[in-house]
C-alpha positions in Angstrom: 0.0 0.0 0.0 1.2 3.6 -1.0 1.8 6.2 1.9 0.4 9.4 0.8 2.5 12.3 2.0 1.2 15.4 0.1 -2.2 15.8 0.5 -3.9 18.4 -1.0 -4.8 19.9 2.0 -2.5 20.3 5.3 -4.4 18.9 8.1 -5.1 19.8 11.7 -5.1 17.2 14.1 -7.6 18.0 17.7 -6.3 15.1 19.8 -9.7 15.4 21.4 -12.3 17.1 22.0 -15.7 16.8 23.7 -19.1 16.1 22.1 -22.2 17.2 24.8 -25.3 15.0 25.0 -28.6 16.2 26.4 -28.3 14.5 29.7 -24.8 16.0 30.7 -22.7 13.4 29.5 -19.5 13.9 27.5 -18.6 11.9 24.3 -14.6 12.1 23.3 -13.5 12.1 20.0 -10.6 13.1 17.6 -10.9 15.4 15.0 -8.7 15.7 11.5 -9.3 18.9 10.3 -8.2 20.6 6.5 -7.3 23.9 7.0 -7.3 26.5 4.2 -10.6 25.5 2.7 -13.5 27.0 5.0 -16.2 24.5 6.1 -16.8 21.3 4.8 -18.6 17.8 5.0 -17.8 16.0 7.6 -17.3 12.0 7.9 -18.5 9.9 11.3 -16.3 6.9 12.8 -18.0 5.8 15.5 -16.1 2.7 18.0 -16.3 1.7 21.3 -12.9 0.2 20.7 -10.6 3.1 22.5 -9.2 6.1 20.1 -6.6 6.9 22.0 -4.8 3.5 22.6 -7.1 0.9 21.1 -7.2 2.1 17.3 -4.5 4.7 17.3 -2.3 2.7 15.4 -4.6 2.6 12.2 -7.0 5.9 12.8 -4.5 8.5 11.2 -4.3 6.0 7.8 -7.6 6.1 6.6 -9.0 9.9 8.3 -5.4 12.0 7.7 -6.1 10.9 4.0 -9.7 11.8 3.8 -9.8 14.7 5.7 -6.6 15.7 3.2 -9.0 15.5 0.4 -10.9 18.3 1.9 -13.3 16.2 4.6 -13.7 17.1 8.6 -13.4 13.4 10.1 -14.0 12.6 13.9 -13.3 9.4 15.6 -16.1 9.1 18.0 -15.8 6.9 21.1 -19.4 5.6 22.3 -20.3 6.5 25.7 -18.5 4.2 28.4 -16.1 3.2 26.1 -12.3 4.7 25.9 -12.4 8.8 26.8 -16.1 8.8 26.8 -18.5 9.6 30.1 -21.1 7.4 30.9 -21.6 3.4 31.2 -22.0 0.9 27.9 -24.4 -2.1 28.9 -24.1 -3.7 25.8 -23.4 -3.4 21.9 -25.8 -1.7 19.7 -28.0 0.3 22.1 -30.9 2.1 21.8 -28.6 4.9 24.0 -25.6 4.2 21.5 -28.0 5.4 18.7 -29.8 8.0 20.2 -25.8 9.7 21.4 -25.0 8.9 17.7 -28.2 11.4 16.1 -27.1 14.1 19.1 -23.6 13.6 18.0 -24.1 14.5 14.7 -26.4 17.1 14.8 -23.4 18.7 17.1 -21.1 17.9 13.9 -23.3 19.6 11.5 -23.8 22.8 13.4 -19.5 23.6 13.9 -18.4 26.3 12.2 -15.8 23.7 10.3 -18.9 21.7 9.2 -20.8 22.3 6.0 -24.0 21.0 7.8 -23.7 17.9 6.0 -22.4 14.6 7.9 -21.6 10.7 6.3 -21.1 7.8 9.1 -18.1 5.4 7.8 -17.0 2.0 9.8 -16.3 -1.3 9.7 -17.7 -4.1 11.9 -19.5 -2.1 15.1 -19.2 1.1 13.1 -20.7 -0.3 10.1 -23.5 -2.0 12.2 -24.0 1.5 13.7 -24.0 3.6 10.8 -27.2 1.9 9.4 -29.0 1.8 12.8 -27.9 5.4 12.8 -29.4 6.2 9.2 -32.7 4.1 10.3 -33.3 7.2 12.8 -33.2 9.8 10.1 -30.8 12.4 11.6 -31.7 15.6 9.0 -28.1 16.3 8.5 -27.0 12.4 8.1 -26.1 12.6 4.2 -24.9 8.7 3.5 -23.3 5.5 4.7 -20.9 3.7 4.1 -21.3 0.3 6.2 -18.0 -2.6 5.9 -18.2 -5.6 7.4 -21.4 -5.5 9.3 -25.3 -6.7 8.8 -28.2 -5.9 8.8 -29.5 -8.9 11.5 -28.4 -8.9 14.3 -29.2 -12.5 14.9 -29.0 -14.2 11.3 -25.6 -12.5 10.5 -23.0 -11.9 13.6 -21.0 -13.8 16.0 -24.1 -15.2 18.6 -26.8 -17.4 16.5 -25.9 -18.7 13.1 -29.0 -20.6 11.7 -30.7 -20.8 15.3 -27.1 -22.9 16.4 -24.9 -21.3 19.0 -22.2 -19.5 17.5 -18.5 -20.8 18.9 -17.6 -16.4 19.3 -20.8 -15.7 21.0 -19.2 -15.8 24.6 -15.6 -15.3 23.2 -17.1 -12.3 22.0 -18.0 -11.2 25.8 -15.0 -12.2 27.1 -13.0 -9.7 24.5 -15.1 -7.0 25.1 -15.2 -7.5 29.1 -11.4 -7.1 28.7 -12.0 -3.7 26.0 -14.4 -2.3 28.8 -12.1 -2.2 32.3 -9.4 -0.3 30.8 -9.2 3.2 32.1 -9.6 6.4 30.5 -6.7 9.2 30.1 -6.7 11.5 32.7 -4.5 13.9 30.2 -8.0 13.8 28.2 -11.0 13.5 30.6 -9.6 15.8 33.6 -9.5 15.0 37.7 -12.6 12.8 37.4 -11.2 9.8 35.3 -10.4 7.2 38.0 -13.7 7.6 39.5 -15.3 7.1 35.8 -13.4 4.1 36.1 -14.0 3.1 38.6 -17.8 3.2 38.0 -17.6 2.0 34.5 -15.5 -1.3 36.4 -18.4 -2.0 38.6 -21.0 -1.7 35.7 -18.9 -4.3 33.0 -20.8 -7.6 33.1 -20.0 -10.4 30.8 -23.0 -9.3 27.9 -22.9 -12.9 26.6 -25.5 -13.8 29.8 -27.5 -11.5 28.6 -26.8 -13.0 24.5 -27.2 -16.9 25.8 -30.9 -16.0 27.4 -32.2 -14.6 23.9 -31.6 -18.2 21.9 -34.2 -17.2 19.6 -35.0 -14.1 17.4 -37.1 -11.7 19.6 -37.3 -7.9 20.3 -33.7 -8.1 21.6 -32.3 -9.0 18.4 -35.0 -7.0 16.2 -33.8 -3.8 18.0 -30.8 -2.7 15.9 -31.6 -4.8 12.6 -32.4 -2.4 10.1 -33.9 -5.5 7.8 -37.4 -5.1 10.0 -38.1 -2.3 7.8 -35.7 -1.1 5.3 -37.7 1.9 4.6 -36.1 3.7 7.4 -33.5 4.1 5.7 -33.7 7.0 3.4 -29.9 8.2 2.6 -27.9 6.7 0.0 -25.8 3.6 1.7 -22.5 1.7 0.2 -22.2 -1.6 1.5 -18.6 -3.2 1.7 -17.5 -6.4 2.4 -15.2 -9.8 2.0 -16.3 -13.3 0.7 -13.5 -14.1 3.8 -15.8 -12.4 6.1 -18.9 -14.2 7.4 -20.8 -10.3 7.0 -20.9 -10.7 3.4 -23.8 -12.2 3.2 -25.5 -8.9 4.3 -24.5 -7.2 1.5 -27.0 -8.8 -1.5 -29.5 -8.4 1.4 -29.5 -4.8 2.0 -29.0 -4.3 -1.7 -32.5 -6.2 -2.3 -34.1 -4.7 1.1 -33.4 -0.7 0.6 -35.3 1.2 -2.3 -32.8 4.4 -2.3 -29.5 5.1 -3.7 -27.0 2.3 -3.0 -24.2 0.1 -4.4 -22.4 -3.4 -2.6 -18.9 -4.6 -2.8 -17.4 -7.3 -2.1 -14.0 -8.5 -3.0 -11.8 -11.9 -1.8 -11.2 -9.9 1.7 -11.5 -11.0 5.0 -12.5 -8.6 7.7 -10.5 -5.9 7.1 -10.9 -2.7 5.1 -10.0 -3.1 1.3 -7.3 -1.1 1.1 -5.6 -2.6 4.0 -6.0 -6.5 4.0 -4.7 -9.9 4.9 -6.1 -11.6 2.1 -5.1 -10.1 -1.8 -5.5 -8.2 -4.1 -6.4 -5.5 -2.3 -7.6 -1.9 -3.5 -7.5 1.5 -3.7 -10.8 2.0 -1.3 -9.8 5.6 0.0 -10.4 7.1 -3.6 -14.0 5.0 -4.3 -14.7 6.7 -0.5 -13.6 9.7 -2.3 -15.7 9.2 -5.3 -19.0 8.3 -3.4 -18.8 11.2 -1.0 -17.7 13.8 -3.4 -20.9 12.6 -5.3 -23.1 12.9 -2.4 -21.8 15.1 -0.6 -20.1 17.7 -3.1 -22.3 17.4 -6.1 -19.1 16.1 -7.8 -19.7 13.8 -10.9 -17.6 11.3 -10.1 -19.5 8.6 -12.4 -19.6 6.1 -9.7 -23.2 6.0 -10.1 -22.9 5.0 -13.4 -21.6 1.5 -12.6 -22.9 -1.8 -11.5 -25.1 -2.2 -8.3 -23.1 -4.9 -6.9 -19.4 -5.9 -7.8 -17.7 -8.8 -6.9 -14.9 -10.5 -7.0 -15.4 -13.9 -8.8 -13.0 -16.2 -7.1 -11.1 -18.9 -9.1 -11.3 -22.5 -7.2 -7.9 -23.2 -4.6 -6.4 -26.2 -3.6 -7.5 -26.6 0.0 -5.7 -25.0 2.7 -6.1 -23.2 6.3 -4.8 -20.1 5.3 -4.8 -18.0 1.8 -2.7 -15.1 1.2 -4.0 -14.2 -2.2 -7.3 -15.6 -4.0 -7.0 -15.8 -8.3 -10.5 -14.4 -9.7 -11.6 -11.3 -11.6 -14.4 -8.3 -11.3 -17.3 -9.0 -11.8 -21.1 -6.4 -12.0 -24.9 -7.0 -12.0 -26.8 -4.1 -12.7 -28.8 -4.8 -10.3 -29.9 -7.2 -7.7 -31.2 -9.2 -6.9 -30.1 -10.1 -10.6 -32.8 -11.3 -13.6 -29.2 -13.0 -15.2 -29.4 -15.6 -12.6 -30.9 -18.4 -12.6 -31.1 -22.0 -10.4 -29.7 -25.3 -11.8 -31.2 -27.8 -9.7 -29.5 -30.9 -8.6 -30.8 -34.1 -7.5 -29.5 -37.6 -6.8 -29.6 -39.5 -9.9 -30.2 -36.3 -12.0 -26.8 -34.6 -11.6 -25.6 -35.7 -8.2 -23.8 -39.2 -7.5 -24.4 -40.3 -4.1 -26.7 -42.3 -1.3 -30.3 -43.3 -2.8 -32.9 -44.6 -1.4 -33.7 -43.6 2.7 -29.6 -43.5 4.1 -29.1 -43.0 8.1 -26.8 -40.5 9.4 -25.4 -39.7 12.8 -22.7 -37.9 12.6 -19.1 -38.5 15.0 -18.5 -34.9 16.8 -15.2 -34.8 15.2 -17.0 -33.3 12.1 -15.7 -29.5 12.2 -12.7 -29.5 14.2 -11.1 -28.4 11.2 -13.4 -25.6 10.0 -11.6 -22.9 11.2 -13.2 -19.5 12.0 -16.7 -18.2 11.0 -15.8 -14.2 11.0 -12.1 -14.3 9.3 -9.0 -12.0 9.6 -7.2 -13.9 7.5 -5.0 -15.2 10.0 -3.2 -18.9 9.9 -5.6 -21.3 10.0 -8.5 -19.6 9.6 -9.9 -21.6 6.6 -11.3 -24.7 6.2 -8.9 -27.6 5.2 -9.2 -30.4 3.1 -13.1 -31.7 3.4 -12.2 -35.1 3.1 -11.8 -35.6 7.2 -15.4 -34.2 7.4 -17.0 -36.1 5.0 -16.3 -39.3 6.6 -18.5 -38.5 9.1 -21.2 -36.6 6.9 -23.3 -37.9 3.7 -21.6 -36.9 0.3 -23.3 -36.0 -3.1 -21.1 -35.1 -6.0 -21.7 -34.1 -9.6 -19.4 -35.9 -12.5 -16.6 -33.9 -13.9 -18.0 -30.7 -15.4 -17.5 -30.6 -19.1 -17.2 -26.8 -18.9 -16.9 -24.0 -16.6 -19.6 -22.9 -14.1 -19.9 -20.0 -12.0 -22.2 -19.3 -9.3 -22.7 -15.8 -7.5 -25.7 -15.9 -4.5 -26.6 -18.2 -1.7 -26.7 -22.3 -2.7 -29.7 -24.2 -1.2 -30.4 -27.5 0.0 -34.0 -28.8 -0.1 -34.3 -32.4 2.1 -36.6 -34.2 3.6 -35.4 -36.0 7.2 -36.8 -38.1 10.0 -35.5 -37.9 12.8 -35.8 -40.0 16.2 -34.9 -37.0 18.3 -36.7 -33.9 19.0 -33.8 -31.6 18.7 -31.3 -31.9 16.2 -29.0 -29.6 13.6 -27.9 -29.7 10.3 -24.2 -28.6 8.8 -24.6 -28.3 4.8 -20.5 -27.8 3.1 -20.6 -26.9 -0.7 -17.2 -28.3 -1.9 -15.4 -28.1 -5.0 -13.4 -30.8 -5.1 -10.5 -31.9 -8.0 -9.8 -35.0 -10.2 -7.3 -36.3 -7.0 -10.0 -36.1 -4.7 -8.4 -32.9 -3.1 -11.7 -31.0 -1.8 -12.3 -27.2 -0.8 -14.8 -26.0 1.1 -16.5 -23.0 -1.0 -19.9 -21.7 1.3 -21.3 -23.2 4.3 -24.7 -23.1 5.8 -26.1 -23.9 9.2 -29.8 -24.8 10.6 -30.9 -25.8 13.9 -33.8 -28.0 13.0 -36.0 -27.0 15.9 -35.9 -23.6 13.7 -36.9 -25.3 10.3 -40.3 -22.6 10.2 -38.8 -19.9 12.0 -36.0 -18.1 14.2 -38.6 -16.7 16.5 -41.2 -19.2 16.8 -39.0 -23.0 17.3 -40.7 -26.2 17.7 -39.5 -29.6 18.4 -38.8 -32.1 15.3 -41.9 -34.8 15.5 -40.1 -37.7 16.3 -40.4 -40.4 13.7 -42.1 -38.0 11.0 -40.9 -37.0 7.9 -40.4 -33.2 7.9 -39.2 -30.8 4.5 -36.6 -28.6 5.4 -34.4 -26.2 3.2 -30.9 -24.9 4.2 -29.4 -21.7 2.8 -25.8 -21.5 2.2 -23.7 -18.5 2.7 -23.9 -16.0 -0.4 -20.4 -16.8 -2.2 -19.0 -15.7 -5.6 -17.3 -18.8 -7.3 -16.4 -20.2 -10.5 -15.4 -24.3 -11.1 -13.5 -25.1 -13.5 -13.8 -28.2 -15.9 -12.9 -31.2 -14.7 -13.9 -30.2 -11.2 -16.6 -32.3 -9.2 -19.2 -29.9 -7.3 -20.1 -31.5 -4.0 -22.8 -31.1 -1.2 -22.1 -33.1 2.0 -24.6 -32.9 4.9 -23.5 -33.6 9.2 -25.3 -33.3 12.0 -22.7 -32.0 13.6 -20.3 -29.4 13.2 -18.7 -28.2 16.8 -17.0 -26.0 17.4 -18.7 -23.5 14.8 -22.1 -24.7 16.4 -23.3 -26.2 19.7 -24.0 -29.2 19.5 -27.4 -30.4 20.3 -28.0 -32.2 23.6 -28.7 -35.8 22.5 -27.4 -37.4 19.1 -29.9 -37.7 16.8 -29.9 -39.9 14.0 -31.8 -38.7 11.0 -33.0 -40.6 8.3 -33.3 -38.8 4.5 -35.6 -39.4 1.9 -33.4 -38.3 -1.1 -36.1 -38.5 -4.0 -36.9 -35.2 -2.4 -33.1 -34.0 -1.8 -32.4 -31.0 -4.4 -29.3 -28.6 -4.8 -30.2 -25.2 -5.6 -27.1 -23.9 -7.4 -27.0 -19.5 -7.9 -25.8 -20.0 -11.4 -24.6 -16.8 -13.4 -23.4 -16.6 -17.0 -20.7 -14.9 -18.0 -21.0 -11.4 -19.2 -18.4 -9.5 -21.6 -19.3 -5.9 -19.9 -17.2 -7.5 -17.1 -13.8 -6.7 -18.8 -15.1 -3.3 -19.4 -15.3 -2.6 -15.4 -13.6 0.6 -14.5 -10.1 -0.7 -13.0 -9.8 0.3 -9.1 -6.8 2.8 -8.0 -4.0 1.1 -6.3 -4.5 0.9 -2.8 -3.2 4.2 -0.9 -3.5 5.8 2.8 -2.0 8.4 4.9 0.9 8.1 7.0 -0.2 6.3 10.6 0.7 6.7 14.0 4.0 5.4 14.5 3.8 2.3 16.3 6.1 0.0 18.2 5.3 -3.8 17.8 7.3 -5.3 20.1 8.0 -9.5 20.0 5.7 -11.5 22.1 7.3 -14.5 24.0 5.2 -18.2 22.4 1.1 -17.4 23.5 -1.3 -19.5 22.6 -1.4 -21.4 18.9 -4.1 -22.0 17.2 -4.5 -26.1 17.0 -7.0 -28.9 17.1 -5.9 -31.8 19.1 -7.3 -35.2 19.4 -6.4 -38.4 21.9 -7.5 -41.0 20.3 -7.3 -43.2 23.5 -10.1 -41.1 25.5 -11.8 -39.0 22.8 -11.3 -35.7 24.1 -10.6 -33.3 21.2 -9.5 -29.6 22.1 -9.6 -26.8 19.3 -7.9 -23.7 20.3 -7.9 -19.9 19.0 -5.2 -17.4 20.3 -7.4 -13.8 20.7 -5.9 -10.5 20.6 -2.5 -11.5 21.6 0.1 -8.3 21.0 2.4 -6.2 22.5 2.0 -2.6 21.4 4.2 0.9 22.5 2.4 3.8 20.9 5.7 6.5 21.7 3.9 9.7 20.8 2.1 9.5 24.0 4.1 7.4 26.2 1.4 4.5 26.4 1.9 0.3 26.2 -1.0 -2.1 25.6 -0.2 -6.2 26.2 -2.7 -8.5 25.6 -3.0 -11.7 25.5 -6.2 -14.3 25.0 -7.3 -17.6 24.3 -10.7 -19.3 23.0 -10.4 -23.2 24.0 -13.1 -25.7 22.6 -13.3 -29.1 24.5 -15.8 -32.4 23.7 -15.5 -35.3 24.3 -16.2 -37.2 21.0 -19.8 -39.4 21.6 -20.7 -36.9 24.6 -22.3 -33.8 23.3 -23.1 -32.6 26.6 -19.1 -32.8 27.4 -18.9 -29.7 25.5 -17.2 -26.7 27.3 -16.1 -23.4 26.0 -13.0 -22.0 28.3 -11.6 -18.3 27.7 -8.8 -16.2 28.9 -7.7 -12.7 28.7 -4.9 -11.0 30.3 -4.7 -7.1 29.1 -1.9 -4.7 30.8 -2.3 -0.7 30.0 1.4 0.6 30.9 1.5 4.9 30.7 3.5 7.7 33.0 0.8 7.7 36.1 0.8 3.8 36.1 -0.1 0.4 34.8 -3.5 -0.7 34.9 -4.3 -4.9 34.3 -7.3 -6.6 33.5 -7.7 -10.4 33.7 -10.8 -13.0 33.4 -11.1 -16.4 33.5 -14.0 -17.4 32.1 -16.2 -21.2 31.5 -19.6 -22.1 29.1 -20.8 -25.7 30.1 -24.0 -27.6 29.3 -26.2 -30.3 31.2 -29.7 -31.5 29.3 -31.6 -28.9 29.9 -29.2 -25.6 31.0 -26.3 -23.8 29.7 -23.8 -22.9 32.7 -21.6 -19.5 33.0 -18.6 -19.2 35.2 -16.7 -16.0 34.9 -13.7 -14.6 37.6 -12.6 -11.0 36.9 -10.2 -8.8 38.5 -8.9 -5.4 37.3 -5.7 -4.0 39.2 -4.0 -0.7 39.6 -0.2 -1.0 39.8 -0.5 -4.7 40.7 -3.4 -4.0 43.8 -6.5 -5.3 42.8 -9.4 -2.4 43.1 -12.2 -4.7 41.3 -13.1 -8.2 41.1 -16.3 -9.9 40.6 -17.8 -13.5 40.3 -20.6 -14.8 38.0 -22.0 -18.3 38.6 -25.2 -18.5 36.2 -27.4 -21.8 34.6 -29.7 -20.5 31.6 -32.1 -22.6 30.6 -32.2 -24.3 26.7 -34.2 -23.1 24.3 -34.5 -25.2 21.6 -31.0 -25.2 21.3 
């Protein structure tokens, strides 16, 4: 990536300054600032993830350059979080919302503001930025959302399909850790310890709070913009990776919203696409550029002019846990959802080579120990390997060697029709390109808890011993198979640790003269080599950083004893050592996921987490550490959590939490 030096404006830097709410309280935030050129738009980051140690070392990169091209940019923290006043209860508030229309009707009324405002962010700040636009601030202009949904509960890191996602209380534990750090008295004044202090005794772990809502209610309506799209008036660009389990949202909020929009998503994982693990990445600052000059300066930038939705249209990989850089090319619809596509339905006997007839399947909890993450960075071992382990345990339909190329771009479906002899049981569905060798790569996954076959909100038991349809829909993927290639569909019911599993083994039976594979298939189009080529990725200069060596942490690994069937699949978390010298601070962290079943037991299943995090500056060093367990019995899931926060090694908070939630259907 290029560092951009000479921008054509200088730029101001406010380290911070304060944002007033009605109620008193005080929101922090950093300001970039062009000087020379009078008042302009402005452009909204909005994190709870610490602007002055937490993202410092990759702010200045993407607002320096934007703000540079004649933009005000602010990096918000949300109330309770960083430099902010106030307490955060838990992520995606109807108070986070609310303090994001005050905030920018404060924006819009500076002198140095235009009166026109755009939200930007990945991840939280994506997810914020719509729930922002769905309250219709009068000087909110457009959005441009990365790496987030517009779900809450079909598309993040707690449900996936009505199954228990493996990051739903990893996800708490991170964010317990985010939330005791201190604020900088050098920013908030006299009263930070005792806003500390007070925020310490508020932080619970918000996956209790996540494991009692195990099916789609109000909770996880409030802050999905898909209950009614037509909030959102303002034109929205929505950005993501085919690495990143948030894609999916994008050819959802594409067909949901009726205004101005575009979606992109490229081979990324979940990272911005100028700055990514996974190649080729892109000049993104400049189509930021191009869609807020249009919006918000009147500019004809002709980006308007091109497809809907582009996407990169990957080329099929040998398996492996980790890709660096995926082959593929551009492709546009026009728009979507796309009159160019069309199903090609496959069936046992009629396209598909496999079980016929009424096969039985219970499958061995070892299927998924190898299925690496569900929301990516592109990290070792965050891909699927070779499918072959996890179709000995699963049922496996193939095509015969394609005689020509085929590409799909959407979501695959599986239509089946199962009996099963338990009343709770869950379904893993692997679409799987697999070569003449027998080499096989995962390409989309999709997940159902069968108690949730009619719906998320309303889950019933399986009937025992009756024949039920059900239909499974795969994660949206771009992907092309070449000749010779076999396209596979191979069905578990298990799939731990990506989902819980349920708590007896169930043993389904499948009718396959119903089984069909719904494939999104797409036809080539010439206009794609036409495609208006994308900048070479560039950025401002960013804070300088220190990344000092960390002695060996935790690896990430799957280990199996084969003498007592205990299997253990473990993800290191957050593990760094960073010195940021321009203001004298130090952040070490480090954190561990662990997965442990023992295979034939499903209610053996434990989740354990760890996370030690150490803030080091002038008036001392400030520590966080929490130990925390998920168990099941039958009919409970069980919570342990131990945390202690310290002040120069004395501890000044701890806290217990000993919890049993009951099951729902799950």
């Amino acid at each position: 990536m290029k560092t951009v030096t000479d921008l054509p404006h200088p730029v101001r830097i406010v380290e911070n300054l304060f944002i007033p709410m009605a109620d008193g309280t005080r929101l922090a935030a950093k300001l970039w600032l062009p000087e020379g050129v009078g008042p302009v738009p402005a452009i909204l980051e909005y994190l709870p993830y610490r602007k002055r140690d937490g993202t410092r070392s990759r702010d200045n990169a993407l607002h320096e350059y934007l703000a540079g091209h004649g933009y005000a940019c602010l990096r918000l923290d949300i109330r309770g979080s960083g430099d902010s006043e106030g307490i955060m209860t838990d992520e995606y508030t109807v108070q986070e919302q609310e303090d994001g229309v005050e905030a920018i009707a404060w924006i819009a009324a500076q002198g140095w503001c235009d009166g026109q405002v755009s939200t930007i962010g990945i991840s939280w700040g994506g997810f914020n930025g719509l729930q922002i636009a769905a309250r219709q601030p009068p000087a909110l202009r457009t959005v441009i959302t990365v790496g987030s949904t517009d779900d809450r509960y079909a598309t993040d890191v707690h449900w996936i399909g009505g199954c228990l996602s493996k990051d739903n209380f990893d996800w708490s534990g991170t964010m317990m850790a985010q939330n005791d750090l201190p604020p900088d008295p050098l920013m908030i004044g006299e009263g930070w310890r005792a806003e500390w202090l007070a925020r310490c005794a508020a932080n619970i772990p918000w996956g209790l709070d996540w494991l009692r809502h195990q099916r789609r209610d109000d909770y996880w309506k409030q802050g999905s913009v898909c209950e009614d799209f037509s909030r959102i008036r303002v034109p929205v660009y929505a950005v993501s990776g085919w690495a990143d389990n948030y894609s999916e949202s994008i050819p959802r909020l594409l067909a949901g919203l009726s205004g101005p929009r575009l979606g992109l998503i490229g081979p990324w994982a979940h990272s911005y696409p100028h700055d990514v693990t996974v190649q080729p990445a892109i000049g993104w600052l400049q189509e930021v550029l191009r869609w807020c000059d249009h919006w918000m300066k009147g500019r004809d930038t002709g980006i308007m002019a091109e497809p809907m939705l582009r996407v990169w249209m990957q080329e099929g990989v040998p398996p492996a846990t980790c890709y660096r850089h995926r082959p593929g090319r551009w492709v546009g619809e026009e728009v979507w959802p796309s009159p160019r596509i069309t199903d090609r339905v496959l069936r046992p006997g009629a396209g598909l080579v496999g079980p016929e007839g009424r096969p039985r399947l219970s499958s061995p909890l070892w299927v998924g120990l190898g299925a690496g993450e569900i929301g990516r960075y592109g990290e070792e071992a965050d891909w699927a390997g070779d499918q072959r382990e996890d179709d000995a345990g699963s049922l496996v339909w193939q095509s015969e060697p394609l005689a020509e190329r085929l590409e799909i771009l959407g979501a695959p479906r599986l239509r089946l029709r199962i009996k099963s002899d338990r009343p709770q049981a869950l379904l893993a569905v692997r679409l799987n390109d697999v070569a003449p060798g027998g080499a096989s790569t995962r390409v989309t996954v999709g997940l159902l808890n069968l108690t949730h076959r009619q719906s998320h909100e309303f889950p019933e038991p399986l009937p025992v011993g009756d024949w039920v349809e059900v239909e499974v829909e795969l994660d949206d993927i771009a992907h092309a198979f070449a000749p010779g290639q076999r396209i596979a569909v191979s069905v578990s019911t298990s799939y731990w640790p990506i989902a819980w599993p349920s708590p007896e083994t169930a043993t389904l039976d499948f009718d396959t003269t119903a089984l069909s594979l719904h494939l999104p298939v797409r036809p080539p189009r010439a206009e794609d080599a036409a495609l208006r080529a994308f900048d070479p990725p560039e950025a401002a200069e960013n804070t300088p950083t220190l990344w000092h060596p960390m002695p060996q942490g935790p690896i990430r690994r799957v280990t199996r004893d084969l003498l007592t069937g205990r299997a253990v699949v473990d993800f290191p978390r957050w593990t760094y050592d960073c010195e940021m010298q321009d203001i004298g601070q130090r952040v070490t962290s480090t954190g561990i996921a662990r997965h442990v079943i023992t295979l034939g037991d499903p209610l053996s299943a434990e989740m354990l987490t760890e996370y030690d995090v150490t803030l080091a500056r002038a008036d001392g060093v400030y520590g966080h550490r929490s130990r925390g367990r998920l168990w099941c019995d039958a009919r409970h899931f069980h919570v342990e959590v131990d945390l202690e926060v310290s002040e120069n090694g004395r501890i000044v908070h701890s806290r217990q939490w000993r919890e049993s939630i009951p099951r729902d259907h799950v």
